[in-house]
KOLLO-64636 format. One record per residue (C-alpha): residue in one letter; x, y, z. Coordinates in steps of 0.2 Angstrom, whole numbers, plus 2048, in hexadecimal, padded with zeros to 3 digits. Layout:
<nodes>
aXYZ
...
</nodes>
This chain:
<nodes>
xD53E2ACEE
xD50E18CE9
xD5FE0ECDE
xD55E13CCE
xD5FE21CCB
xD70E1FCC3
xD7BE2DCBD
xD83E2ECAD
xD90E20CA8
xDA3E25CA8
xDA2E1BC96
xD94E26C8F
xD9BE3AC95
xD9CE44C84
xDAFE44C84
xDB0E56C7D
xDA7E5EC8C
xDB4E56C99
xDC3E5BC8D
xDBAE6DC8D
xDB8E6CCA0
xDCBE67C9F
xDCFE77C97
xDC4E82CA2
xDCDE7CCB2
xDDDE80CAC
xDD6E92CA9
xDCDE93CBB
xDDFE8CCC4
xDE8E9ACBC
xDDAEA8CC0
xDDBEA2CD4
xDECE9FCD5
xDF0EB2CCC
xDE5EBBCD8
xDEFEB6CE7
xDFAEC2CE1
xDEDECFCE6
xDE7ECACF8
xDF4ED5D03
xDF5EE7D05
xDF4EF0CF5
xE04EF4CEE
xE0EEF9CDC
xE14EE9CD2
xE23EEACC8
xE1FEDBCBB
xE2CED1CAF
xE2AECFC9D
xE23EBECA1
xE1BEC3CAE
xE11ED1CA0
xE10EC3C94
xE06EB5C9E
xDFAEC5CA5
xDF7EC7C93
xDF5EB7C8E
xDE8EB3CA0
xDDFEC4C9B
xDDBEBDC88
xDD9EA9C8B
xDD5EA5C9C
xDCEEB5CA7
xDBAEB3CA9
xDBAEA8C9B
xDBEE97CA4
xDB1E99CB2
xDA4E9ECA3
xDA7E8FC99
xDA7E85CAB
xD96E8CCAD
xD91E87C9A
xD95E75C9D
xD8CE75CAE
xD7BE7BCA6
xD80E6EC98
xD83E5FCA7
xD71E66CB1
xD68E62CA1
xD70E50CA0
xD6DE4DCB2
xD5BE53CB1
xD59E48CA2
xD61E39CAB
xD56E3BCBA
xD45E3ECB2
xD48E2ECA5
xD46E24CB5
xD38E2CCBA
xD3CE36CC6
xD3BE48CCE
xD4AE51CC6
xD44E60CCE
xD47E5ACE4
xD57E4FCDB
xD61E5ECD5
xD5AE6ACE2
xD60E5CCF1
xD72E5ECE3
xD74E6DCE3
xD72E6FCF7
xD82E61CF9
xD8AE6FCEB
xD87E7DCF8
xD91E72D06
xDA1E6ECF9
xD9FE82CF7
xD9FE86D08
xDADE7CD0B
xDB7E82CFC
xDB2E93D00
xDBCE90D12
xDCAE8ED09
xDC9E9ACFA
xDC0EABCF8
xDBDEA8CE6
xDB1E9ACE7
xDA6E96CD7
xD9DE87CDD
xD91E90CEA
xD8BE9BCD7
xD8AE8BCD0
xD7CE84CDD
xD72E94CDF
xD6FE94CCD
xD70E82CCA
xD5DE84CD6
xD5AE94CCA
xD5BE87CBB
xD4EE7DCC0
xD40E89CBC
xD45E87CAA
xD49E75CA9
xD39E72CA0
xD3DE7FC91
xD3FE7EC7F
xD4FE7DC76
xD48E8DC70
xD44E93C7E
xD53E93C86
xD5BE9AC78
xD51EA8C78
xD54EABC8C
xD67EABC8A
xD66EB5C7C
xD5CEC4C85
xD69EC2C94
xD78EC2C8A
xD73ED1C80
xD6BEDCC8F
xD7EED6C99
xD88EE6C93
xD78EF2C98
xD76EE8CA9
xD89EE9CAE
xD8BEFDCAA
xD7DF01CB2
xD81EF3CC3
xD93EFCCC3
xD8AF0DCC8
xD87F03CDB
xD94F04CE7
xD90EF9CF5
xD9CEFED05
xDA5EEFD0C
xDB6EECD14
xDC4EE6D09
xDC9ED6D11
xDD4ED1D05
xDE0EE1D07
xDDCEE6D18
xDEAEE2D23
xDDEEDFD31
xDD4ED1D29
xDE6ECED20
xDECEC7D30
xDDFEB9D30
xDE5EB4D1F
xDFAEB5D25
xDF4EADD39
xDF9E9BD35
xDE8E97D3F
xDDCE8FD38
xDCCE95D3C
xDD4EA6D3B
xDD8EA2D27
xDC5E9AD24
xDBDEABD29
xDC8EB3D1E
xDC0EAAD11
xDB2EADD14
xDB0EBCD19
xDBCEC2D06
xDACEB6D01
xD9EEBED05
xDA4ED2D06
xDAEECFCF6
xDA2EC3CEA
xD91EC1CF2
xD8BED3CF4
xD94EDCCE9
xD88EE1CDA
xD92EDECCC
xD96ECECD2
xD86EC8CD8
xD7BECFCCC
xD88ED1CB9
xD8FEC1CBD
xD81EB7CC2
xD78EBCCB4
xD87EB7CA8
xD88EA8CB1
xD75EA4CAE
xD76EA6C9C
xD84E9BC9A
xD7CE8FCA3
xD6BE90C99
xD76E90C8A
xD7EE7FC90
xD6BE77C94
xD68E7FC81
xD77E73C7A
xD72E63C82
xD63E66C7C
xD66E67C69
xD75E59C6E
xD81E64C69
xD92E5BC6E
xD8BE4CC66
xD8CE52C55
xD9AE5BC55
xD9EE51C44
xD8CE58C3C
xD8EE68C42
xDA1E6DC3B
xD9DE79C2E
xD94E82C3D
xDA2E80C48
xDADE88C3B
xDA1E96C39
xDA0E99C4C
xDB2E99C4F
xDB6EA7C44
xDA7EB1C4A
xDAAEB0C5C
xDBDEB6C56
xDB8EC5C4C
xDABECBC5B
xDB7EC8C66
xDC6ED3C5C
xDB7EE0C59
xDB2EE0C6A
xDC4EE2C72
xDCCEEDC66
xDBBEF9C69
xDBEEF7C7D
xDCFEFBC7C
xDCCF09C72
xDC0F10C7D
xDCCF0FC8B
xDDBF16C83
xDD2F27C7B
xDCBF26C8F
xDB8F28C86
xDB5F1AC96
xDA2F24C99
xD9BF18C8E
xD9FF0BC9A
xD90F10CA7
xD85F10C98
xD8AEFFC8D
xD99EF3C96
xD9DEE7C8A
xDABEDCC93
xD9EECDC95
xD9CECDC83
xDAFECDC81
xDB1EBFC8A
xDA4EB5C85
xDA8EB6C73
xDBAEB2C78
xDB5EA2C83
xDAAE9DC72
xDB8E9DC67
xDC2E93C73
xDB6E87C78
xDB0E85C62
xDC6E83C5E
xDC7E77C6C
xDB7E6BC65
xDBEE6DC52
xDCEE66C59
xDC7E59C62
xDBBE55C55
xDCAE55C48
xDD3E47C51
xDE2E54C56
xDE8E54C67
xDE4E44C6D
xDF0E42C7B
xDEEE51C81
xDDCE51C80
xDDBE3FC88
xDE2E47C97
xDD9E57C98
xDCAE4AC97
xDCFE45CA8
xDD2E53CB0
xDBFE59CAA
xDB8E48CB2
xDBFE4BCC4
xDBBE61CC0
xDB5E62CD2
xDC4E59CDC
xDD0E63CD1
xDC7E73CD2
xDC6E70CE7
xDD8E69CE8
xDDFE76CDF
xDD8E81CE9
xDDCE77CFD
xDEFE77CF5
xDEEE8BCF3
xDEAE8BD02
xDF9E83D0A
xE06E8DCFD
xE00E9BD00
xDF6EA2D10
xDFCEA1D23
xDF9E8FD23
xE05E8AD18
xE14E91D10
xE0EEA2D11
xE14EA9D02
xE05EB4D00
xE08EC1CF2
xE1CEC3CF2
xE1EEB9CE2
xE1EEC0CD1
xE0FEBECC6
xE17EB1CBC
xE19EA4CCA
xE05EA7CCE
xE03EA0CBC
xE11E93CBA
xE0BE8ACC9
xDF9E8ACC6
xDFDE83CB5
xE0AE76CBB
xDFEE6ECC9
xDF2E6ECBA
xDFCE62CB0
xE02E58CBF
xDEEE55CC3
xDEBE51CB0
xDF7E43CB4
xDF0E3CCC3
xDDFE40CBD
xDE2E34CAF
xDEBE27CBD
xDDDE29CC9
xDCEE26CBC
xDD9E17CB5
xDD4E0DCC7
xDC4E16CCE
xDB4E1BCC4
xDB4E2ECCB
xDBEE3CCD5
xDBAE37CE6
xDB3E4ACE9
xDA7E47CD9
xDA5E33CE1
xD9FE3DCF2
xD94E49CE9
xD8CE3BCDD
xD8AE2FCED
xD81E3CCF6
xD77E42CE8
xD71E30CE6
xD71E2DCF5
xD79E1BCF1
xD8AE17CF1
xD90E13CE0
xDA1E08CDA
xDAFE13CDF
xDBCE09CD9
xDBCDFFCC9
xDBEDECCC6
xDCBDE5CC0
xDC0DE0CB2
xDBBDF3CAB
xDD0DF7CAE
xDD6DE8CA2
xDC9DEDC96
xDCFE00C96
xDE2DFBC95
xDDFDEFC86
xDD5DFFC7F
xDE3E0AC82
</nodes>
């Protein structure tokens, strides 16, 4: 790559998309921190009040709807970088494909330390997303339309297949890996639990790919019309989509519940509608969050989430690296022998204490150094790691 290309500015990120990223992460910390309650060998749980009252409150605002929204901002970042690469006059095609394969190494490595990797997703379709980098707002729409509708069909009819596989997670043979204290031992844990328990299991490798590859289309689709750019313009909409996306999801979850308490659950191999669930939840989450920020409310807190959405990768990995050593052989060890509540307190408190040194960190460098390492390698250039003393008294005088 020659020194043409330059990646987007710290100073010209849409600040509502890292606050939204902010959010997301909290979301994905409390999802993979929750489920090491589950890797062990299966047995009854005997939850708190709390405990009852956080597995509500995940199950409503966080479960699939923080990797789903993840996924929209990546489709929304794609279409920036694509646009910041062919402005030079460049191929954006051999740029993001050369990307997406360093994506595919911070996978691999994530994946060694947590089953429950994402980013290996993100690269295989972020390659996917490169046949469609040329369409039309319209088109796009149009695309993630037809997916998100046909979703429901496509997962009841994917559930039908049963693929036979060992269950790493919960068998005490491949269990011993995980409790070993040796290293290797815990990485093919890993992934092995990845690949018998993600990559070939169909409603995981077909429902959510496909849920994940209209949200990323959906995300090219807002960049496109510069969506998070006009917030201001586009309130009255806002407003409109946020009580929308509430009544479909209050519809669409009182219905499911319905279904499942009068046991009428054969419609479910027919029409599954939990995707719709939970994308209509994410949207009114997502559309509250932008009407806050775009109200001016919040702005300390926001400031912060900012940060945390600007260094999303080092977080994401870091949080997972220090699961690791709490829970599994290892480490600590603690495994699944702590009520549900401590799963979710913990994610949420090393959250807030990487909010803080998020906003430390970005105070004296220009990136995470995980997102520094990727954009380095990406270029292949090194950019400014560290800013000059310059840029910081200018951002202390502006604070």
């Amino acid at each position: 790559m020659t020194n043409s290309y330059h990646p987007v500015e710290q100073s010209k990120r849409t600040a509502i998309v890292d606050i939204l990223r902010g959010w997301a992460l909290l979301g994905v910390a409390i999802g993979n921190y929750s489920d090491f309650l589950f890797i062990g060998v299966p047995h009854k749980f005997n939850h708190s009040i709390l405990s009852e009252i956080l597995m509500t409150f995940n199950r409503y605002f966080f479960a699939a709807k923080s990797w789903t929204l993840l996924t929209l901002l990546f489709g929304y970042g794609f279409a920036i970088l694509i646009d910041n690469v062919a402005s030079k006059g460049k191929n954006p095609v051999t740029f993001f494909a050369w990307r997406m394969i360093l994506l595919f190494v911070l996978a691999f490595i994530n994946s060694s330390f947590w089953l429950g990797d994402i980013l290996k997703d993100y690269a295989f379709l972020g390659l996917v997303m490169l046949l469609f980098y040329k369409c039309s707002a319209k088109t796009l729409a149009i695309i993630s339309a037809v997916i998100v509708l046909t979703i429901p069909f496509v997962m009841a009819y994917v559930n039908g297949y049963k693929v036979e596989h060992p269950e790493i997670a919960t068998n005490p043979e491949y269990l011993k890996l995980y409790h070993s204290g040796n290293w290797l031992d815990f990485f093919r844990f890993n992934l092995l639990a990845s690949f018998y328990e993600q990559i070939i299991i169909p409603g995981y490798a077909i429902t959510a790919h496909l849920v994940m590859f209209a949200c990323m289309l959906f995300g090219f689709l807002l960049q496109k019309i510069n969506f998070f750019n006009r917030l201001n313009e586009l309130k009255k909409l806002l407003k409109r989509v946020l009580w929308i996306s509430l009544a479909t999801a209050v519809i669409i979850g009182v219905c499911f519940n319905l279904i499942i308490f009068y046991k009428q659950v054969a419609i479910f191999k027919v029409f599954h509608p939990l995707y719709w669930l939970v994308l209509s939840t994410m949207i009114f989450i997502a559309t509250g969050i932008s009407l806050l920020y775009n109200n001016g409310k919040l702005k300390t807190v926001f400031s912060y989430f900012s940060a945390g959405g600007k260094m999303t990768l080092t977080n994401y990995i870091a949080q997972n690296i220090l699961a690791a050593f709490i829970f599994s052989g290892i480490g600590l060890g603690i495994g699944d022998a702590m009520p549900y509540w401590f799963y979710f307190s913990l994610a949420v408190f090393i959250f807030i204490v990487q909010l803080f040194i998020s906003k430390w960190w970005l105070s004296r460098y220009n990136y995470g150094p995980i997102e520094w390492l990727w954009r380095s390698a990406s270029y292949r250039k090194l950019f400014p790691f560290k800013k000059t003393e310059t840029v910081v008294a200018t951002e202390v005088k502006t604070i």
